[in-house]
C-alpha positions as a printed Julia matrix, in Angstrom:
107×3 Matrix{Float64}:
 -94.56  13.01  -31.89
 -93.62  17.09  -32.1
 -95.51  19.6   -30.49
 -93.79  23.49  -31.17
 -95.43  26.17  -29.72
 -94.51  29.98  -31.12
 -94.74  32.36  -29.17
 -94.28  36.01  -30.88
 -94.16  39.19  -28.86
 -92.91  42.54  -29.68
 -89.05  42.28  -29.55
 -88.63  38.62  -30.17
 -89.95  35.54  -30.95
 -89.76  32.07  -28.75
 -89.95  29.07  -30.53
 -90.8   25.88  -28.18
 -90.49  22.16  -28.77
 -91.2   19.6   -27.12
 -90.77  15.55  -28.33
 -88.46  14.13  -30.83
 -86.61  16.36  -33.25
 -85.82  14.03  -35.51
 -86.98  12.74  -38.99
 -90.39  14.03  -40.42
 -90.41  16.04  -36.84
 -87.63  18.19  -37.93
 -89.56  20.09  -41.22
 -92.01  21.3   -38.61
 -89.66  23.04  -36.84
 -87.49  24.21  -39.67
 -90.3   25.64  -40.99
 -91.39  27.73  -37.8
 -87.82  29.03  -37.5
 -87.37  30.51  -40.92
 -90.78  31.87  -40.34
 -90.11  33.53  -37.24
 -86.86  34.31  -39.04
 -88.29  36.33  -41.81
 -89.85  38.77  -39.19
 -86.67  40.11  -38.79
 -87.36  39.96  -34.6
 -84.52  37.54  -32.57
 -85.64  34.13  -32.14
 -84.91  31.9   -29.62
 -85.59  28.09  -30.24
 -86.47  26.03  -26.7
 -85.36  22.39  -26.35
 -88.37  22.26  -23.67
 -88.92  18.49  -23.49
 -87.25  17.35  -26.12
 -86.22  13.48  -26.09
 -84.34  12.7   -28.96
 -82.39  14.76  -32.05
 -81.1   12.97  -34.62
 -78.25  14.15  -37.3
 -81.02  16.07  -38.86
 -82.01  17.73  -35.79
 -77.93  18.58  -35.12
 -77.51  19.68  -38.8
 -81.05  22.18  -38.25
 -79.71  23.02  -34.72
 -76.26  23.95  -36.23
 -77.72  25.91  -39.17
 -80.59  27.74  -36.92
 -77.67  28.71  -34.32
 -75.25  29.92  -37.46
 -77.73  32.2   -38.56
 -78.22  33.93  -35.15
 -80.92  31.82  -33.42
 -80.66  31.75  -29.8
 -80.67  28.05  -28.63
 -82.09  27.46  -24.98
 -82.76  23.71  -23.56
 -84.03  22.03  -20.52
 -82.94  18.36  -19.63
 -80.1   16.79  -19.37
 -80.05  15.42  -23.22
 -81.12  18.83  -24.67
 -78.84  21.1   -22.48
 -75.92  18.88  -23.82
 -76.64  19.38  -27.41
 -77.3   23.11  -27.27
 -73.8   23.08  -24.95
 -71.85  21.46  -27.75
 -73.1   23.36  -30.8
 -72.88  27.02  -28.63
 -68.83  25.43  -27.84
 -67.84  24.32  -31.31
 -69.64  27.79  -32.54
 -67.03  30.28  -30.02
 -64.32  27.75  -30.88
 -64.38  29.06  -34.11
 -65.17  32.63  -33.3
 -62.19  32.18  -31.15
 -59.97  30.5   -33.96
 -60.92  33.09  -36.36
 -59.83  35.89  -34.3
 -56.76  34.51  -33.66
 -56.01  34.3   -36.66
 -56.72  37.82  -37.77
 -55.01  39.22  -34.93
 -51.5   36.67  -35.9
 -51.8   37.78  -39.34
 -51.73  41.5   -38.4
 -48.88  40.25  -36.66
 -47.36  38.87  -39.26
 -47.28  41.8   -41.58
């Protein structure tokens, strides 16, 4: 079971979920996202009570977070999902930037 909740005001737009975002459950919430998405307006997607994600879920999460989705959670499960994609995403801001700066270096 899925239950997502949008919430649009004037500057953003809050996405909530709450169940299991995985399987079918996932299309639901893809689909609100690139909704909210196409309004231009920041989004922020909210792992509310959210008890299971799957590698769909991870792979939406991951994609929804690339494109500039904020990613919020609450729960021990949720917050550690949103923690490790928001990590692996500024390890690679990080990498990147280190590696423009050496090759500057390097000239």
């Amino acid at each position: 079971m899925i239950r997502v909740m949008t919430a649009d005001e004037l500057a953003s737009t809050t996405i909530t979920v709450d169940g299991k975002l995985s399987g079918d459950y996932v299309d639901p919430v893809e689909t609100c996202c690139k909704q909210a998405i196409s309004k231009g307006k920041p989004v922020l997607l909210y792992l509310r009570d959210v008890s299971s994600i799957d590698e769909r879920g991870w792979t939406l999460l991951r994609e929804l977070a690339r494109t500039g989705v904020g990613l919020k959670a609450r729960g021990i499960y949720s917050s550690y999902v949103v923690d490790e994609i928001q990590s692996a995403r500024q390890d690679r801001h990080l990498f990147r930037q280190a590696t423009r700066h050496c090759l500057g270096q390097c000239r």
